[in-house]
TINU-31783 format. One record per residue (C-alpha): x, y, z; chain; residue in one letter; residue number from 1. Coordinates in steps of 0.001 Angstrom, whole numbers. Example, Ala and Ser with C-alpha at 12.3 -4.5 7.8 and 13.67 -1.06 7.14 Angstrom:
2
        c1        c2        c3   logu   drenro   marza
     12300     -4500      7800      A        A       1
     13670     -1060      7140      A        S       2
//
This chain:
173
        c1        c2        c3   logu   drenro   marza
     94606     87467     90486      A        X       1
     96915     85417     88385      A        X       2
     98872     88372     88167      A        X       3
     99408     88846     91595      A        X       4
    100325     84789     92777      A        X       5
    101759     82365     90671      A        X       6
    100742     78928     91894      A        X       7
    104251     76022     91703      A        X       8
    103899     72776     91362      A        X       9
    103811     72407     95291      A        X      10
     99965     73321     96303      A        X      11
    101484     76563     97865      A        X      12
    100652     79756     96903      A        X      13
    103457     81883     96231      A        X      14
    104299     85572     95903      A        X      15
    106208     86445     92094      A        X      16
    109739     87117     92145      A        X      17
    108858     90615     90226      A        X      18
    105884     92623     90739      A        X      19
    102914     92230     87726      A        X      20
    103280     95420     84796      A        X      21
    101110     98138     85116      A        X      22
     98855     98351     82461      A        X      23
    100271    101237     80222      A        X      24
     97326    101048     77873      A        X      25
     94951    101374     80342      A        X      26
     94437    105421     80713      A        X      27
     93095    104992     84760      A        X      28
     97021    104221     85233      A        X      29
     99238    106720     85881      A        X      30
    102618    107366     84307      A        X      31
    105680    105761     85769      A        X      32
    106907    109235     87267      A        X      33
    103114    109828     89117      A        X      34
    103297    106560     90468      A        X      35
    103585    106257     94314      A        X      36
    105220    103498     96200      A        X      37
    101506    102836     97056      A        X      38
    100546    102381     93877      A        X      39
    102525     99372     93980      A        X      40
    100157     96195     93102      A        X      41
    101571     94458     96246      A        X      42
    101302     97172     98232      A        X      43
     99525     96174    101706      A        X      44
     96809     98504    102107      A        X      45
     97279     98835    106293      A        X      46
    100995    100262    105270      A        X      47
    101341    103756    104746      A        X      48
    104105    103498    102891      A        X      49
    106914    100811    101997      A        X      50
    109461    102996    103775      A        X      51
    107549    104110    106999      A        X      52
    106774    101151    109821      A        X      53
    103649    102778    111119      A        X      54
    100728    101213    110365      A        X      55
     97342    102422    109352      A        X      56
     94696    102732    112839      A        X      57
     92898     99708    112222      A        X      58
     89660    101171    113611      A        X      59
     87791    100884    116768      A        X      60
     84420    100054    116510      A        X      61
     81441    102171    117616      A        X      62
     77509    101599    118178      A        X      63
     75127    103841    119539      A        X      64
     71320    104179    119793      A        X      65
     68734    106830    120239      A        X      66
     65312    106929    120043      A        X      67
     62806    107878    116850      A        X      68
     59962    110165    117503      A        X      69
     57298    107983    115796      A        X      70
     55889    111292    114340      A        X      71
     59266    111920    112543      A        X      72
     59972    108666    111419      A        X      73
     59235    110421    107423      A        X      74
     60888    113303    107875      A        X      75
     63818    111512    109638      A        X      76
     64557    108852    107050      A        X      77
     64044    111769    103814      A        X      78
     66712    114227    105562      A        X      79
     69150    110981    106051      A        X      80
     68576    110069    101935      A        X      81
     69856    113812    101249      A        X      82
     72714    113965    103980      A        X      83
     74083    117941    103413      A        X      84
     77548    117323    102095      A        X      85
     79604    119524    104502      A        X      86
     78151    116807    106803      A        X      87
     79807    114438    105161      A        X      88
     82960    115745    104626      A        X      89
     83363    116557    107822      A        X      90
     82264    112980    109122      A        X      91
     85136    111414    106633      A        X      92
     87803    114191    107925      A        X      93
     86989    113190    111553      A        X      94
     88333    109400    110476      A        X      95
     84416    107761    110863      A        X      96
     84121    105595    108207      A        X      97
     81652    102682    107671      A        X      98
     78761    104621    109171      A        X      99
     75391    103376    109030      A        X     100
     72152    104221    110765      A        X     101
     69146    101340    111187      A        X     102
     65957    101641    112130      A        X     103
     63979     99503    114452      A        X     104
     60359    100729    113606      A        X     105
     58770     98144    116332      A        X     106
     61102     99762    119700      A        X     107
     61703    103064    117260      A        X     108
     65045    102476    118055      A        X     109
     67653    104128    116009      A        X     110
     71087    101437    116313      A        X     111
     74544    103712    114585      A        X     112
     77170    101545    113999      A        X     113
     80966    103282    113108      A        X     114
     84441    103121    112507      A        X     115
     87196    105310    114370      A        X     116
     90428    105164    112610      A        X     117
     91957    108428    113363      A        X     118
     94576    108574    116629      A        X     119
     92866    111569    118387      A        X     120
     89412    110687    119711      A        X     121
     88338    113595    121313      A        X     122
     90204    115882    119216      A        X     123
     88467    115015    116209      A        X     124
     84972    115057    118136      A        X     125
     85776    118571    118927      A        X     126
     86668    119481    115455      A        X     127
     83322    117755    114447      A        X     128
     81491    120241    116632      A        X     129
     83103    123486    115793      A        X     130
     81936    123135    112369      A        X     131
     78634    125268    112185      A        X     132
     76928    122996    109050      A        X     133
     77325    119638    111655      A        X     134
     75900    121987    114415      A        X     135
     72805    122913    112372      A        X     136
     72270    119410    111105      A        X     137
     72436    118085    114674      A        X     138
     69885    120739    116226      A        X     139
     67680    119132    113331      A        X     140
     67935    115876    113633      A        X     141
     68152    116022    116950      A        X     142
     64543    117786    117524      A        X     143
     63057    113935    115768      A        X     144
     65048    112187    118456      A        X     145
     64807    111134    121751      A        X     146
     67647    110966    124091      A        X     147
     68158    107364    126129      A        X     148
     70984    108928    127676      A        X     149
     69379    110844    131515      A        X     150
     70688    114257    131390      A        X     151
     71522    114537    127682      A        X     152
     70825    118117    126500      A        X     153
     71784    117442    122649      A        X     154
     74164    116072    120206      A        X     155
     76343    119573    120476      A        X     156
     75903    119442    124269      A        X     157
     78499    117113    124237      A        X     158
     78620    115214    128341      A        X     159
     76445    113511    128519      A        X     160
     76348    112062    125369      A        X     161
     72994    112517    123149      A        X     162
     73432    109073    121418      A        X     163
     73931    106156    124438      A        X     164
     77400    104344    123976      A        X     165
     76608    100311    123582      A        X     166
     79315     97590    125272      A        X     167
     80734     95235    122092      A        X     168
     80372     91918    123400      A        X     169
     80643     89842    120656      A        X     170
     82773     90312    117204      A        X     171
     84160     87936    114363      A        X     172
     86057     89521    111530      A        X     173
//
């Protein structure tokens, strides 16, 4: 940290006049000539880059809930320790990050909690479905669960949703 603000005399924290070295005995850092403007130590991670003025999505927030079949509550939670990986790479390429899944075992809720930060909703939902793996791990997981949502077919059905949307009404950062 010392490296990145120098503190004056003042009690105000100040930025250096030159950015810290890179640590050319470390081995994790790259070479001068690999290095992108991103690699830069003050480097804002919302920028894309120092040249461009568009800034990173900075999310949208998602819950959802379903309900457990108490019978599958096992079988549920061991498939979810072993996610297939093709899942998961497809979850990350669809921009949902900070994904968890709880558990209420007293309601048998389940309570999904995401983050959107791609620019095309829908259009990543829809790549999300035509992938066969996703398909095949929702007709799975989806025979445990048990739609809140009236009319909801399944998770590939699409409208209406499988999982019910939930209203954010309160949020702090």
């Amino acid at each position: 940290m010392s490296q990145l603000w120098s503190k004056p005399t003042t009690h105000l924290w100040t930025k250096p006049s030159t950015p810290p070295p890179i640590d050319t005995d470390n081995p994790a850092s790259p070479p001068a000539h690999l290095r992108s403007p991103i690699d830069h130590p003050l480097h804002h991670p919302n920028q894309l880059s120092p040249t461009s003025s568009r800034q990173r999505n900075p999310g949208r927030r998602i819950a959802q809930i379903v309900k457990l079949k108490p019978e599958f509550v096992d079988k549920y939670k061991e498939c979810h320790a072993a996610v297939w990986p093709e899942v998961l790479k497809q979850i990350r390429e669809c921009n949902i990050v900070d994904y968890s899944i709880f558990h209420d075992e007293g309601t048998g809720i389940l309570f999904a909690t995401m983050k959107y930060i791609g620019y095309d909703y829908a259009g990543d939902m829809e790549r999300m479905t035509e992938n066969p793996k996703v398909r095949e791990w929702w007709a799975m997981t989806d025979g445990y669960q048990e739609s809140l949502v009236p009319g909801a077919k399944s998770s590939e059905a699409g409208t209406p949703s499988w999982w019910k949307g939930l209203e954010e009404v309160f949020y702090t950062p």
